[in-house]
C-alpha positions in Angstrom: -2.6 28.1 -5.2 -4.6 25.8 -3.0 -5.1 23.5 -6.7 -1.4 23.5 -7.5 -1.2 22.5 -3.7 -3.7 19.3 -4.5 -2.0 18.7 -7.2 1.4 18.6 -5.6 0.2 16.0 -2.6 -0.9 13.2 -4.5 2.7 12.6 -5.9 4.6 13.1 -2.5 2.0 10.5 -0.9 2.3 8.3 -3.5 6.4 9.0 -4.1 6.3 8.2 0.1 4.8 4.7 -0.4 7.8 3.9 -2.9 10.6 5.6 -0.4 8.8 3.5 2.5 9.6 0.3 0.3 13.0 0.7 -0.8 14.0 1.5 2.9 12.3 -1.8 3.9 13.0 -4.0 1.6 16.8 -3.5 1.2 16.6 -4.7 5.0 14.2 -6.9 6.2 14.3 -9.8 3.0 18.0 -10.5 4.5 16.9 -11.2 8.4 16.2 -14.7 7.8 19.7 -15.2 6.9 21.6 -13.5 9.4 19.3 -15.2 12.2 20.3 -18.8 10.3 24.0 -17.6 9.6 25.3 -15.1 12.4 22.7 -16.4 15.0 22.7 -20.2 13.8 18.9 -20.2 15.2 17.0 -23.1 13.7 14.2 -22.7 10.8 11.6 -22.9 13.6 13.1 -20.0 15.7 13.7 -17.9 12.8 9.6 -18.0 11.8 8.8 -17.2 14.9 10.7 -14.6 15.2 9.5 -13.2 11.9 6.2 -13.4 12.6 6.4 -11.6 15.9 7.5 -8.8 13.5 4.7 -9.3 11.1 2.6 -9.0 14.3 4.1 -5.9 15.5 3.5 -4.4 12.1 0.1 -5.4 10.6 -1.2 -6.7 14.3 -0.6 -3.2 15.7 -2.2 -0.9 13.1 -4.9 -0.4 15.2 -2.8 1.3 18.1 -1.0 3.8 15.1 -4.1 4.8 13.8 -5.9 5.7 17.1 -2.9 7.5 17.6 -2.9 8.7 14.0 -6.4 10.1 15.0 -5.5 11.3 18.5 -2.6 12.9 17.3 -2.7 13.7 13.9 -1.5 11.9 10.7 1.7 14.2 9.5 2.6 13.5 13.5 2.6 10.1 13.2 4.1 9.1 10.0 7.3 11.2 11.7 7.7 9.6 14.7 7.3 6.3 12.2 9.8 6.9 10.8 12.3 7.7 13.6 11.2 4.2 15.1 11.4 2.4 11.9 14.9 3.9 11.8 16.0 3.4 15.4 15.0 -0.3 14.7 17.3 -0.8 11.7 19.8 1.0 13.9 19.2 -1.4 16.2 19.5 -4.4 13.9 23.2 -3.1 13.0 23.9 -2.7 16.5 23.6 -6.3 17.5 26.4 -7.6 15.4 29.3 -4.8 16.2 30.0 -6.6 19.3 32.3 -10.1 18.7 29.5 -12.3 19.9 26.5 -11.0 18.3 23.4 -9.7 20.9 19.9 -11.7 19.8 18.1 -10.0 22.4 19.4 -6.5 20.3 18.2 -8.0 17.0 14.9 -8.9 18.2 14.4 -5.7 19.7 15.5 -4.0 16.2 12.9 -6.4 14.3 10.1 -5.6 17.0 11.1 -1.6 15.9 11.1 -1.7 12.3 7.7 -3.5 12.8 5.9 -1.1 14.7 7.3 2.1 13.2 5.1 0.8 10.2 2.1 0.2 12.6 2.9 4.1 13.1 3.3 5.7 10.1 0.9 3.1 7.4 -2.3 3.9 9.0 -1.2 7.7 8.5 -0.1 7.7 4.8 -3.6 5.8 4.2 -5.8 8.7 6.1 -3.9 11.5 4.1 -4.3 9.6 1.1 -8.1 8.9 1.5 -8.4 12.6 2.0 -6.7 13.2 -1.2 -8.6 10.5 -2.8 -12.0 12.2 -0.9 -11.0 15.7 -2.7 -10.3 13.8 -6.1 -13.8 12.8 -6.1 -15.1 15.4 -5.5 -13.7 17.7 -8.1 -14.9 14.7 -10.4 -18.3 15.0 -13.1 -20.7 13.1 -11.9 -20.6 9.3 -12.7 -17.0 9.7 -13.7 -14.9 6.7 -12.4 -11.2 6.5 -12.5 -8.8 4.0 -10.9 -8.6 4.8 -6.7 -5.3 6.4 -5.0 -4.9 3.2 -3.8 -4.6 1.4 -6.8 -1.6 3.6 -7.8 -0.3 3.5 -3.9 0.1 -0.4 -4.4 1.9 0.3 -8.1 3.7 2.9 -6.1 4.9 0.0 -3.4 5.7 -2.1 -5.8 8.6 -0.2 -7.3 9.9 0.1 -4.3 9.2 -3.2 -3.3 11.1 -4.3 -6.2 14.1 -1.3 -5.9 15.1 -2.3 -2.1 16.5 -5.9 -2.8 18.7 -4.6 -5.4 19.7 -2.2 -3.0 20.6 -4.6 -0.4 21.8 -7.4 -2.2 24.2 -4.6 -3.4 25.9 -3.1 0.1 25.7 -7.0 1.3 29.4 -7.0 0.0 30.1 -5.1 3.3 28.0 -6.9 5.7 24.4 -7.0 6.9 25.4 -4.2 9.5 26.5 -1.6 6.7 22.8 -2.9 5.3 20.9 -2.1 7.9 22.8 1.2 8.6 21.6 2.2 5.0 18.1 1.5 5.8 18.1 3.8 9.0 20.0 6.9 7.6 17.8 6.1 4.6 14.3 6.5 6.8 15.7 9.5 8.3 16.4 11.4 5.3 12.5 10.3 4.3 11.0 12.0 7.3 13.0 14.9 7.3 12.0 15.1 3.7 8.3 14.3 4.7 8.9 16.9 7.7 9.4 19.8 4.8 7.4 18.7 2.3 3.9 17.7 3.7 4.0 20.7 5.4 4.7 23.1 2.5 2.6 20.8 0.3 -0.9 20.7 1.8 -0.9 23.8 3.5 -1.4 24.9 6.9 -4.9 25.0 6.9 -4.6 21.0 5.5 -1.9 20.3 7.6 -4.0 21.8 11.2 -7.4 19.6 10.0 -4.9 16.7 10.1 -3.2 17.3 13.4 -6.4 18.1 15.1 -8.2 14.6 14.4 -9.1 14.0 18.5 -10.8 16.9 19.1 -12.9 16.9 15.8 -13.4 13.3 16.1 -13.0 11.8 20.2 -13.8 8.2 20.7 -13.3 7.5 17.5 -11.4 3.9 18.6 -14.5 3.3 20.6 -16.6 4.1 17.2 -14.8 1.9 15.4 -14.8 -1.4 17.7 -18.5 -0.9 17.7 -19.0 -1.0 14.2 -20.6 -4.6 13.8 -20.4 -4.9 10.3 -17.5 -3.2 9.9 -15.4 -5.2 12.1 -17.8 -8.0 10.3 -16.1 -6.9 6.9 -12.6 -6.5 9.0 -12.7 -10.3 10.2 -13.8 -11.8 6.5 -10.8 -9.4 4.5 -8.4 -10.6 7.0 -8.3 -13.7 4.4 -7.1 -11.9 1.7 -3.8 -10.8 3.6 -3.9 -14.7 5.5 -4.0 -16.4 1.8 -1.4 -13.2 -0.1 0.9 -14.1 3.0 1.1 -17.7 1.6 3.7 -16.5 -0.9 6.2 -16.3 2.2 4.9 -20.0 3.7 3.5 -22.0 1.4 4.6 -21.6 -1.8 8.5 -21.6 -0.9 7.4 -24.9 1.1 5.4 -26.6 -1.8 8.4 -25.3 -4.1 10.9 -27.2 -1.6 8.7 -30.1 -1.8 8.7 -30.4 -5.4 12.4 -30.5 -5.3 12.4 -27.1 -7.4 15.5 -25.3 -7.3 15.8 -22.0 -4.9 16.4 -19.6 -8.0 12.4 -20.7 -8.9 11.4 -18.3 -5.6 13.0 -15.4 -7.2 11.0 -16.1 -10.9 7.9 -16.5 -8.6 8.4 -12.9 -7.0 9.7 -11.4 -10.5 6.6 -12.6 -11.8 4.4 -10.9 -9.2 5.9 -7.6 -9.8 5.5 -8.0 -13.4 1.9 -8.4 -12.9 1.2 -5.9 -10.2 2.7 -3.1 -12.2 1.7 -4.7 -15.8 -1.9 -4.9 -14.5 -3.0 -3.1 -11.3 -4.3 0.1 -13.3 -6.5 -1.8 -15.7 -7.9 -4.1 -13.0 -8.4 -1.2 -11.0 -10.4 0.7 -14.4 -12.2 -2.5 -14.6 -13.1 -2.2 -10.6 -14.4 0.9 -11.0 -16.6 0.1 -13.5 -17.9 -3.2 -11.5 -18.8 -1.3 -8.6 -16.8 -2.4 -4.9 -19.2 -5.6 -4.0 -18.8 -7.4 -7.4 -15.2 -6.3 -7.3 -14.6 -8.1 -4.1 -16.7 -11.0 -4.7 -14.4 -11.2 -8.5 -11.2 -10.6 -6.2 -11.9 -13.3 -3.5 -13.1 -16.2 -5.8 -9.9 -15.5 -8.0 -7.7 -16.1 -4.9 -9.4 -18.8 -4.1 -9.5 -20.0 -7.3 -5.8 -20.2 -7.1 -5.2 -22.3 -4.0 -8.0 -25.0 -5.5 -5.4 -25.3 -8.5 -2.9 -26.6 -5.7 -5.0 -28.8 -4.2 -6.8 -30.6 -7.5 -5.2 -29.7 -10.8 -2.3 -32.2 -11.1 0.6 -30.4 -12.4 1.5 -32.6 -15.4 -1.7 -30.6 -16.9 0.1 -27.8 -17.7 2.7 -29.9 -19.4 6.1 -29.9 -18.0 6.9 -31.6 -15.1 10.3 -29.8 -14.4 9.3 -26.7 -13.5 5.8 -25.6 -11.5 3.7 -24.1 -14.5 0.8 -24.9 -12.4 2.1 -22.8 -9.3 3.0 -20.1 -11.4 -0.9 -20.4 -12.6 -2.3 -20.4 -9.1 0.4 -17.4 -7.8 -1.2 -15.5 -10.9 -4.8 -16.3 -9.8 -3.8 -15.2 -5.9 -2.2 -11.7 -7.3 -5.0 -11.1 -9.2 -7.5 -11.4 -6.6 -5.3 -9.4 -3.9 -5.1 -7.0 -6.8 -8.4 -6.6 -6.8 -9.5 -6.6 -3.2 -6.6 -4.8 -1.3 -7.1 -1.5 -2.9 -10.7 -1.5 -3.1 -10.9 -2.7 0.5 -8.5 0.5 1.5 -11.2 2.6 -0.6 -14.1 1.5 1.5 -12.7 2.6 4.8 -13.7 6.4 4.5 -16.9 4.7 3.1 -17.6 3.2 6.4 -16.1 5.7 9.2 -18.3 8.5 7.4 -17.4 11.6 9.8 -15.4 9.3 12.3 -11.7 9.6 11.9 -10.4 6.8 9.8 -7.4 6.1 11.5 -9.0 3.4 13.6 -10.8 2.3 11.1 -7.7 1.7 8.7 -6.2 0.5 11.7 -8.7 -2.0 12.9 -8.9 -3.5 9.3 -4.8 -4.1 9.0 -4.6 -5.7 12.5 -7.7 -8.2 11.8 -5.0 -9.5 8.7 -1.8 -9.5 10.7 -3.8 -11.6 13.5 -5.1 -13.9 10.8 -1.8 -13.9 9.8 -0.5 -14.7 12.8 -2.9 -17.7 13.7 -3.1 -19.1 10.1 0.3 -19.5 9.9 0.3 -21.2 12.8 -2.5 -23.7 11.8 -0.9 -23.9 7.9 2.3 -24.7 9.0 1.3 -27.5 10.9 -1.0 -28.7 8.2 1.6 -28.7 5.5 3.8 -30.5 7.9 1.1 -33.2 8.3 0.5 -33.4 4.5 4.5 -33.8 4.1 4.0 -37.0 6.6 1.2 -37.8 4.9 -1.0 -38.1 7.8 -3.6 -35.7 6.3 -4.8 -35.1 2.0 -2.4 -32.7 0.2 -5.4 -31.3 -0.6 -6.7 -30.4 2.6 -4.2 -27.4 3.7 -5.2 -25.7 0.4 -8.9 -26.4 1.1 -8.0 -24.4 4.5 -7.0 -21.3 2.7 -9.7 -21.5 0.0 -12.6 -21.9 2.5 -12.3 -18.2 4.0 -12.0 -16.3 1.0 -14.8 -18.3 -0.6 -16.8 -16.9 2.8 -15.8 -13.3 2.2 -16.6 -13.6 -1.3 -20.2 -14.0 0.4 -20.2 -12.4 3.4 -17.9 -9.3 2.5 -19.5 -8.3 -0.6 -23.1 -8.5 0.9 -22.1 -6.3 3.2 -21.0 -3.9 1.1 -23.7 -4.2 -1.1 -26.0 -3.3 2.0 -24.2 -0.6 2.8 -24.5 1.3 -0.8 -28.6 0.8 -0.6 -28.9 2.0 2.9 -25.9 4.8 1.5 -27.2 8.8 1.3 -27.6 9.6 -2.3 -24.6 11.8 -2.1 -22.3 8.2 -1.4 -24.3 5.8 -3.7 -22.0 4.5 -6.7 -19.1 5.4 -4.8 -18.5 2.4 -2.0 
């Protein structure tokens, strides 16, 4: 019984990343219209805005998974969803009134962003677990493809689903769309409510909801971690330079005089590769071991933005359409291909008998404050290079520079880590 129980909690975890996706993406990919449209807030307002959310989302990981670990995974993925859901309830609020409330809408935004800083860091411990249990049941020197690798395949879908989902009820107004997503992420944790519970057990589900007093200070633990918080501060360029696909690509696009229909091929063509290739790149990771993995994964993104900055495009042939963006956007999946999942892998690696909520936590927040400040410090590069004040070249160069750093710095570590690892862990961080 307790096999057919393991069995039966992979699939709900990963089937949870998917829901989790398709209830945020048929909502937040519309904000930046209603802000422009139903607001009439300028372009500058509207980022700003949006990146408070990013903030409150990847920025606060680190307060949900203390909390995760105080508190107990199931817990918080629950109450993560109830937020998430009162923020799109929220959202829909704010325009029932005849002169829509901003203040309401930035509070909704602020909502669905932390209810993922809730419930993220706790889908990642119960899935480390799982993974943890996977190995274990494993022959030794058998390597297959990481939970992680299938959670992002998993996210995808739904990452791909939600739009469609949107774009569909949109006939009916943004406020019957965001309606959708709250009812939506209440049926998901009552289903998550049930099923977790039945699923792993109550032995499972105890061990999970009793993280503080098996592990106290584990927050404090974590922060003290120098070369974890080291290998925090140099991934936090992976999600910086993936988060380019929202800034500067749709801005390089715009300045190319491309046509708006070319941002949907470029996001089409990211989900064809994540779910065409994120299995056999994770295979091949597994076989490469995680520091050569992440060295690969780093160069290849930065490999990508140094296509920007020095191949000229009429390389590639035609000069009506951005071959050589499409070239550097598959160079930058790649790499985040390659690093995000095996970076999510490592954590358990690192906390060793700590909880890992923190630790998940403090590696998601180091990215959304990257994030947050590289935007800043892109934006107004890309601005300057418009002017021409400053090289085209140069805000490329910007991005490429860090992961070219973690390439170094984040592997080594790693690589440290497995020769100072007890022989039980060697092979397997």
């Amino acid at each position: 019984m307790k096999t057919i129980r393991s069995r039966l909690e992979i699939p709900v975890l990963l089937g949870t990343q998917t829901l989790f996706n398709i209830g945020f993406y048929a909502v937040v990919p519309f904000l930046a219209v209603v802000l422009t449209e139903d607001f009439l807030l300028a372009a500058t307002a509207v980022g700003l805005i949006l990146g408070i959310r990013t903030f409150a989302q990847q920025g606060l990981f680190l307060v949900g998974g203390s909390l995760a670990d105080r508190f107990g995974a199931r817990s918080m993925i629950l109450i993560g969803c109830a937020v998430r859901a009162a923020g799109f309830f929220t959202l829909a609020a704010s325009l029932w009134p005849a002169t829509p409330k901003l203040w309401m809408f930035i509070v909704g935004t602020l909502l669905t962003g932390f209810g993922g800083a809730l419930f993220s860091p706790g889908l990642n411990i119960l899935v480390a677990t799982a993974q943890n249990n996977r190995d274990s049941q494993l022959p030794t020197g058998a390597r297959r493809a990481t939970l992680f690798a299938w959670l992002s395949i998993c996210g995808e879908l739904g990452a791909v689903t939600g739009p469609l989902i949107g774009a569909a009820l949109w006939g009916w107004g943004f406020s019957t769309v965001a309606s959708f997503g709250a009812i939506f992420f209440l049926a998901v944790g009552l289903f998550l409510a049930v099923t977790l519970r039945r699923r792993t057990g109550p032995n499972h589900h105890r061990q999970h909801d009793t993280a503080a007093s098996s592990h106290p200070g584990s927050l404090r633990r974590c922060l003290s971690d120098r070369k974890f918080a080291a290998f925090c501060a140099l991934h936090a360029s992976d999600l910086l330079a993936y988060n380019q696909l929202y800034l500067a690509i749709p801005l390089e696009l715009a300045r190319l005089g491309q046509p708006t229909q070319w941002l949907g091929l470029v996001f089409a063509w990211i989900s064809i590769l994540t779910l065409g290739l994120q299995l056999p790149v994770a295979w091949l990771a597994a076989r490469l071991g995680a520091a050569r993995t992440l060295r690969c994964g780093y160069l290849l993104s930065a490999t990508g933005f140094m296509v920007i900055a020095f191949v000229p495009p009429a390389i590639f042939g035609r000069l009506d359409a951005p071959v050589h963006l499409l070239v550097a956007i598959t160079f930058l999946t790649l790499g985040h291909m390659s690093v995000h999942p095996t970076a999510l892998s490592l954590v358990p690696k690192f906390a060793g008998s700590n909880a890992t909520g923190s630790y998940f936590g403090l590696l998601s927040s180091c990215g959304g404050l990257a994030v947050l400040l590289g935007n800043i410090a892109i934006g107004w590069l890309l601005s300057q290079a418009a002017l021409g004040t400053v090289p085209g070249s140069i805000p490329w160069l910007v991005l490429a520079i860090p992961l070219v750093l973690a390439a170094w710095g984040a592997a080594r570590i790693v690589r440290h880590r497995e020769l100072a690892s007890a022989p039980g862990l060697k092979g397997n961080i």
